[in-house]
C-alpha positions in Angstrom: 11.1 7.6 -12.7 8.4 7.0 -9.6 4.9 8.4 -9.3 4.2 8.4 -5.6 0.0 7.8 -4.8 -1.1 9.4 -1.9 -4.7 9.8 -0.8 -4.9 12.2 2.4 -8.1 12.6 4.4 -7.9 14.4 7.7 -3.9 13.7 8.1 -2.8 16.9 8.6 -1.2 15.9 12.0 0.9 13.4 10.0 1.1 14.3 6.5 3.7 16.8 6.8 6.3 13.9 8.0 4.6 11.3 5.1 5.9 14.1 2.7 9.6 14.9 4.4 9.8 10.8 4.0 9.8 11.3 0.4 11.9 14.4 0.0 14.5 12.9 1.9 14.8 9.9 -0.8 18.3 9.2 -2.0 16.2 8.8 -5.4 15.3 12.8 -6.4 13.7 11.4 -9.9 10.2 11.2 -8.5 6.5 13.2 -8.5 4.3 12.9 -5.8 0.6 13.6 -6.3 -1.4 13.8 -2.8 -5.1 13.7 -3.8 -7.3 15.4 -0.8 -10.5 13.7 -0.5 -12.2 17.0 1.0 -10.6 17.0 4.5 -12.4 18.8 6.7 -9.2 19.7 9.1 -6.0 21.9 7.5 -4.6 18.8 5.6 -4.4 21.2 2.6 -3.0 23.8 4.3 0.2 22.2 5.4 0.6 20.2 1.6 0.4 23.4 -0.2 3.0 24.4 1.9 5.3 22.1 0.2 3.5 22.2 -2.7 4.8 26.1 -2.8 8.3 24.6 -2.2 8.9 21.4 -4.5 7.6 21.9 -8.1 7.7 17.6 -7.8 4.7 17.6 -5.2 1.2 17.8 -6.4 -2.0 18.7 -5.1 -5.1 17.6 -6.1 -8.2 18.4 -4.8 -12.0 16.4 -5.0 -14.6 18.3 -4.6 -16.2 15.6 -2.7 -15.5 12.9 -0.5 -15.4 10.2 -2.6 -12.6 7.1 -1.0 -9.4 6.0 -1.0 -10.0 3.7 -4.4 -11.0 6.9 -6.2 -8.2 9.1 -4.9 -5.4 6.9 -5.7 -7.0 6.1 -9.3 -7.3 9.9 -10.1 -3.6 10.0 -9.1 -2.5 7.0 -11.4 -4.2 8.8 -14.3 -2.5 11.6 -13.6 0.8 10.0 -13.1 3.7 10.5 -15.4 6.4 8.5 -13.8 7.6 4.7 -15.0 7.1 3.4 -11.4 4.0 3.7 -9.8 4.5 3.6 -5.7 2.1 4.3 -2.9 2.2 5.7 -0.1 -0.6 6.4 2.5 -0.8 10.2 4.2 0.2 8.7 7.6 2.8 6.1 7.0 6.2 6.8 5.9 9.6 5.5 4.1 13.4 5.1 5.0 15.1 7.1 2.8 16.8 3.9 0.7 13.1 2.7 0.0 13.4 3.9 -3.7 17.0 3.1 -4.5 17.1 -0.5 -3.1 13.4 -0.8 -4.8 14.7 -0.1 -8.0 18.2 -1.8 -8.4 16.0 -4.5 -7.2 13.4 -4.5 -9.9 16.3 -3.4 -12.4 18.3 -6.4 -11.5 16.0 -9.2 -11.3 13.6 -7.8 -14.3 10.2 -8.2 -12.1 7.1 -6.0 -12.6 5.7 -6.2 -9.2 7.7 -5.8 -5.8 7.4 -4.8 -1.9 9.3 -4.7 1.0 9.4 -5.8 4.6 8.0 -2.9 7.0 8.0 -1.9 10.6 4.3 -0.9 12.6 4.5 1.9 14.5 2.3 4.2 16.9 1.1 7.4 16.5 4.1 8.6 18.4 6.1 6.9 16.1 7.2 4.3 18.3 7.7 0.9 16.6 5.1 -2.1 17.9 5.6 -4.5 15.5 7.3 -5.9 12.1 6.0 -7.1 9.2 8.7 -8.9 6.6 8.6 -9.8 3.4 8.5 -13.6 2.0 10.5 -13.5 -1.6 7.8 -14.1 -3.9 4.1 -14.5 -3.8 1.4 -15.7 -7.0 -1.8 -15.0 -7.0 -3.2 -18.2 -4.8 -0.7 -17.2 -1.7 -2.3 -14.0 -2.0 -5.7 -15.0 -1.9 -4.5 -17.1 1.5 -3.7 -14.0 3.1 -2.8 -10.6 1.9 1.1 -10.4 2.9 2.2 -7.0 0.9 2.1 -3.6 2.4 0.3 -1.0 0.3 3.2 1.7 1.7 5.8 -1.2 0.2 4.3 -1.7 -3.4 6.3 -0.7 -6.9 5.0 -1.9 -10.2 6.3 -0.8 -13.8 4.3 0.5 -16.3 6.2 -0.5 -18.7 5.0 -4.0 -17.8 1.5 -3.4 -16.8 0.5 -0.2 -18.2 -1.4 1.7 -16.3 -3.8 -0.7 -13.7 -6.2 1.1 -11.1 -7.4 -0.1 -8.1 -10.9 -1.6 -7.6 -14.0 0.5 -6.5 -14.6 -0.5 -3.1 -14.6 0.9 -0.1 -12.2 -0.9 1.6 -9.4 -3.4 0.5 -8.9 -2.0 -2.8 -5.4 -2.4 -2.6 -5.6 -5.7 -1.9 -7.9 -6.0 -4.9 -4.9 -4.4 -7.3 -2.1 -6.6 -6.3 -4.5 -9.6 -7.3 -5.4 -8.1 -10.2 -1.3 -7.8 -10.9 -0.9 -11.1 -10.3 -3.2 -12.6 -13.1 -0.6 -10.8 -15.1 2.9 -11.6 -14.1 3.6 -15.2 -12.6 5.2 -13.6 -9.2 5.5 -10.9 -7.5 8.6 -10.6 -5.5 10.3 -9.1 -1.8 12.6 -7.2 -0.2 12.5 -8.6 3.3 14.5 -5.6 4.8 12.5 -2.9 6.5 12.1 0.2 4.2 8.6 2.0 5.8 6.4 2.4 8.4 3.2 1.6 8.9 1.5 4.0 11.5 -1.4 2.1 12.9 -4.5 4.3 14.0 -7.3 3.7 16.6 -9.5 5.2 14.4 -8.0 3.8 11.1 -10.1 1.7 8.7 -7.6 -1.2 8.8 -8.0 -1.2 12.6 -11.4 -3.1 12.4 -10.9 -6.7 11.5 -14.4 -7.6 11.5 -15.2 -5.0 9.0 -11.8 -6.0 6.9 -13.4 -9.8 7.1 -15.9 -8.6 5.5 -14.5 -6.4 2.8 -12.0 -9.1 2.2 -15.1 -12.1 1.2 -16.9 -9.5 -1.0 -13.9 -9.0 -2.7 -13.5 -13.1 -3.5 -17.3 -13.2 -4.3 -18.0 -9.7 -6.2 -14.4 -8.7 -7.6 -12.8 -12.3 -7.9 -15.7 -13.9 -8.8 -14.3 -16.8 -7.0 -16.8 -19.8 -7.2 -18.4 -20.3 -3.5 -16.6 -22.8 -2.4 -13.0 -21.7 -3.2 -14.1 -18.7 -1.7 -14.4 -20.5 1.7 -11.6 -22.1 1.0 -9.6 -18.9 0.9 -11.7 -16.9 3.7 -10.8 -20.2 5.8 -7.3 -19.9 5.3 -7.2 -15.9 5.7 -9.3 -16.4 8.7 -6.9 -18.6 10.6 -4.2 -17.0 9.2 -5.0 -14.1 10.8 -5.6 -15.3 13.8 -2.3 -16.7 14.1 -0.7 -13.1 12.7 -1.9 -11.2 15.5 -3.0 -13.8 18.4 0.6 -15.8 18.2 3.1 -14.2 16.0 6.1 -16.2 17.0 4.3 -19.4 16.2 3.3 -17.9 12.9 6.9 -17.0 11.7 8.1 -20.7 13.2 5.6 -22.3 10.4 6.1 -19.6 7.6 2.7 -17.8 8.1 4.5 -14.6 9.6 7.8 -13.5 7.8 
């Protein structure tokens, strides 16, 4: 039923908890396919562990270092499930996230869907929420990118098979809009059904370097014409600034759910 995505570099201090997240889903119809991108610490060590345990968990190993984009895209190709899902080698999910997911998706007949989320610290101690508004297109995501990779289901039955962009960073980003020229919507849980471990180190940590990432991907992946592409950096700018500087006056004017 769901093919779980999960790149790992250097995790293996949180990886082992990532994978318990998923064993202990009320759903048991799954695979999960963990692509090492060459980790140089004993991330493989502690996956083959469970590897050895769970014929559903899958290791797959690059033989070098190579990205995030290209380790989840060598895991959709080799997916067999219905429902592709993602989840990130540090973050992890309650143990509903698949079963409300799916009667969700079942029920209302969409393609494309993600849930509210919790942030938490590398201790695992929660420093912030993130919800879920109930449908996006593809011009509210090009505002500001609202959907948690950890959160995201689409059917293939829908979409086929659909890979993320090659680029270093905001790849995922670059798949949900690619999603959205497709379907009219995609649609929310606003309930919290993950976590989202934020990282000093982390590549999402940098919002400079995302600003960046995030107008190359208008410009070079969108093709968005100049000016709507200041358009929609100006609104993701200030956006953002309002997300993180003043987050109750975001949620009291909608840009925070």
């Amino acid at each position: 039923m769901f093919s779980i995505i999960t790149p790992s570099y250097n995790c293996a201090d949180f990886i082992a908890n990532t994978i318990v997240s998923v064993i202990s889903q009320t759903i048991n119809d799954w695979e999960l396919i963990i692509v090492d991108d060459c980790s140089t610490d004993h991330s493989v060590e502690v996956i083959q562990t469970f590897v050895n345990q769970d014929s559903r968990i899958k290791l797959i190993q690059l033989s070098e270092n190579s990205g995030a984009a290209v380790a989840r895209n060598i895991a959709i190709k080799a997916s067999q499930g219905r429902y592709i899902a993602f989840l990130d080698s540090d973050d992890l999910w309650l143990p509903l996230k698949l079963e409300k997911q799916l009667g969700f998706m079942q029920s209302t007949g969409c393609a494309l869907s993600y849930t509210a989320y919790n942030k938490i610290d590398e201790l695992e101690n929660t420093i912030g929420h993130i919800g879920a508004p109930n449908k996006l297109n593809y011009s509210d995501l090009l505002k500001t990118c609202s959907i948690g990779c950890l959160t995201v289901v689409y059917d293939t039955t829908h979409f086929g098979k659909v890979f993320m962009p090659l680029i270093r960073r905001r790849q995922d980003y670059g798949l949900w809009l690619k999603l959205l020229k497709r379907v009219d919507f995609a649609h929310g849980i606003n309930e919290n059904l993950a976590k989202y471990r934020v990282r000093a180190n982390s590549l999402s940590a940098n919002k400079a370097t995302s600003s960046i990432y995030t107008w190359r991907l208008y410009r070079n992946i969108e093709k968005l014409r100049f000016l709507a592409a200041v358009y929609y950096f100006i609104n993701y700018a200030v956006r953002g600034v309002f997300r993180h500087k003043f987050p109750a006056l975001a949620r009291r004017v909608g840009i925070l759910h």
